[in-house]
C-alpha positions in Angstrom: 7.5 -14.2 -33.7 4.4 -15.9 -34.4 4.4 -19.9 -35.5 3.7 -20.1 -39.6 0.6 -20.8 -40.4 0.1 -24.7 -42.0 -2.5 -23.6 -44.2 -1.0 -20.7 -46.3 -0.4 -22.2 -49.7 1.7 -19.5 -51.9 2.3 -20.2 -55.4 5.0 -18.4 -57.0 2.7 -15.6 -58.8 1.1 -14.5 -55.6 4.8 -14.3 -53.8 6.0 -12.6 -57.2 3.1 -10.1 -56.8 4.1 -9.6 -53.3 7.6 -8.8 -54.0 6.4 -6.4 -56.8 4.5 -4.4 -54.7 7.5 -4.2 -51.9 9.5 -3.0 -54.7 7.0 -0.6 -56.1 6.3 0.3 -52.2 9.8 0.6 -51.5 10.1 3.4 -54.5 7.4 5.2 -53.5 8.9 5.7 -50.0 12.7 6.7 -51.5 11.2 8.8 -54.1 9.8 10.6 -50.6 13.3 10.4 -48.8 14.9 11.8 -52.0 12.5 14.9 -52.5 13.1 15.5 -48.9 17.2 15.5 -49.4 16.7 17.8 -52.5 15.2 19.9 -50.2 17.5 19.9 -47.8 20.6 21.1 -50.4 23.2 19.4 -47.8 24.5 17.2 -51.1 23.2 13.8 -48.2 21.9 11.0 -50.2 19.4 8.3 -48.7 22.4 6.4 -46.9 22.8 9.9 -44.9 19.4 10.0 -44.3 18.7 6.0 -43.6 21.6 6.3 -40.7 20.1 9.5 -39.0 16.8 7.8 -38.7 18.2 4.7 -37.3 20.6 6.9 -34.7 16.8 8.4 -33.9 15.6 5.1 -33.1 19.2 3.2 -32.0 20.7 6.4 -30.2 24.6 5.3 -29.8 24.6 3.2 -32.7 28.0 2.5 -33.7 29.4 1.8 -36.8 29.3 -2.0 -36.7 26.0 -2.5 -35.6 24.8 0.3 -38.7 26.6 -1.6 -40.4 25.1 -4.9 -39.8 21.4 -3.3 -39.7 22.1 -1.4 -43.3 24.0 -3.8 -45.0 26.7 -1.4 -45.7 30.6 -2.6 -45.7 32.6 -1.1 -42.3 34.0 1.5 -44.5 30.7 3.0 -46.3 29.2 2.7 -42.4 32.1 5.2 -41.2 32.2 7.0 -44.2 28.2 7.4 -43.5 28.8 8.7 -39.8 31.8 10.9 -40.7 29.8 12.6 -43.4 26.7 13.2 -40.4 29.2 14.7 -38.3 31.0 17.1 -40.6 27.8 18.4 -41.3 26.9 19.1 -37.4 24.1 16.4 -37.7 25.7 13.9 -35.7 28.3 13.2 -32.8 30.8 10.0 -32.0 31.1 9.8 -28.2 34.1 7.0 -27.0 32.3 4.6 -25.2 32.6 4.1 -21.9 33.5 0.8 -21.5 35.5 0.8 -24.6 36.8 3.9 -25.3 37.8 2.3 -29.0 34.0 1.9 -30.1 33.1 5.6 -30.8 29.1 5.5 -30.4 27.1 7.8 -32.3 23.9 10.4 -32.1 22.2 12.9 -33.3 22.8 16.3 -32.4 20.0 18.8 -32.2 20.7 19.8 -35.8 20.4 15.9 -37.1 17.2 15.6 -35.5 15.7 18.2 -37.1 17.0 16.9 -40.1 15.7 13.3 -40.1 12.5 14.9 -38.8 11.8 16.8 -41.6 12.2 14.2 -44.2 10.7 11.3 -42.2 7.4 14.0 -41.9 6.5 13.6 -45.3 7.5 9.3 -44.9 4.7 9.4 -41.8 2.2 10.6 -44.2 2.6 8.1 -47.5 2.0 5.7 -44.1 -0.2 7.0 -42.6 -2.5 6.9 -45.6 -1.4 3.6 -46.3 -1.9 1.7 -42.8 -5.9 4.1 -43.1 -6.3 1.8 -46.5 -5.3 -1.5 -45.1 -6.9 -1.0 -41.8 -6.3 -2.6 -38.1 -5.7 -6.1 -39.2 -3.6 -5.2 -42.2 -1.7 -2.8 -39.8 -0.2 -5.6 -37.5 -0.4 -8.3 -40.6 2.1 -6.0 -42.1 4.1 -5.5 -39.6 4.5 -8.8 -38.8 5.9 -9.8 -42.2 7.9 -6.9 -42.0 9.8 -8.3 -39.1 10.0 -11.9 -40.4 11.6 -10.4 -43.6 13.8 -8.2 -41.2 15.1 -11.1 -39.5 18.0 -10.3 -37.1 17.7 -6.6 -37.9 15.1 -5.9 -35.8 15.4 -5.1 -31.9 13.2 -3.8 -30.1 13.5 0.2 -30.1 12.0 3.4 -28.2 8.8 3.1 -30.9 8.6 -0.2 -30.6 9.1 -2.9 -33.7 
């Protein structure tokens, strides 16, 4: 991550602006996730949804580290998985050097799922990153991770 710059002064109403737009940002983008659930008529909410696309990017996830990434208790994490897997959309594999931690992916059926509802998440983004341009495109994403913290790790997309 790139050192702070010394000569960014924020005042509070210019970081209160900021957080009201990632709120108001961050509504937009459920309000797509949710219209892409309806859709789907599987009776998944956004947690469902939030976990496949992960196990698209972290295949073998297991329920410890979605939890730590999602915030989600241990319980709500496996509760998460077990509901992907009764519906065919994912798989838990013992691992292979621990045959205790159960790693997970998505089956054929999952990805085609997180597909379709990340589709219409690609374009809200697509026309966003268009608006802010090149430099707002890796100015964004660089804040992103700071905010992200220990979440992040590098991934087949990149971060």
């Amino acid at each position: 991550m790139a050192a702070a710059d010394p000569r960014l002064i924020l005042r509070d109403e210019e970081l209160d602006a900021g957080l009201e737009l990632m709120m108001l940002a961050e509504a937009a983008l459920w309000a797509g996730v949710d219209a892409g659930l309806e859709a789907e008529a599987l009776g998944l909410g956004r947690s469902h949804w939030r976990a496949a696309f992960l196990l698209k990017r972290r295949p073998g996830v297991g329920v410890q580290e979605l939890a730590h990434v999602t915030s989600l208790s241990k319980q709500a994490a496996s509760r998460i998985l077990s509901d992907l897997e009764a519906k065919g959309l994912a798989e838990k594999v013992s691992g292979e050097l621990d045959g205790r931690r159960r790693a997970a992916t998505l089956t054929e059926a999952g990805h085609a799922f997180e597909a379709r509802i990340a589709e219409r998440l690609r374009g809200q983004l697509a026309r966003s990153y268009r608006v802010g341009g090149l430099d707002g495109v890796a100015g964004l994403r660089r804040i992103l991770s700071a905010l992200a913290g220990g979440r992040t790790k590098t991934s087949a997309g990149g971060a």
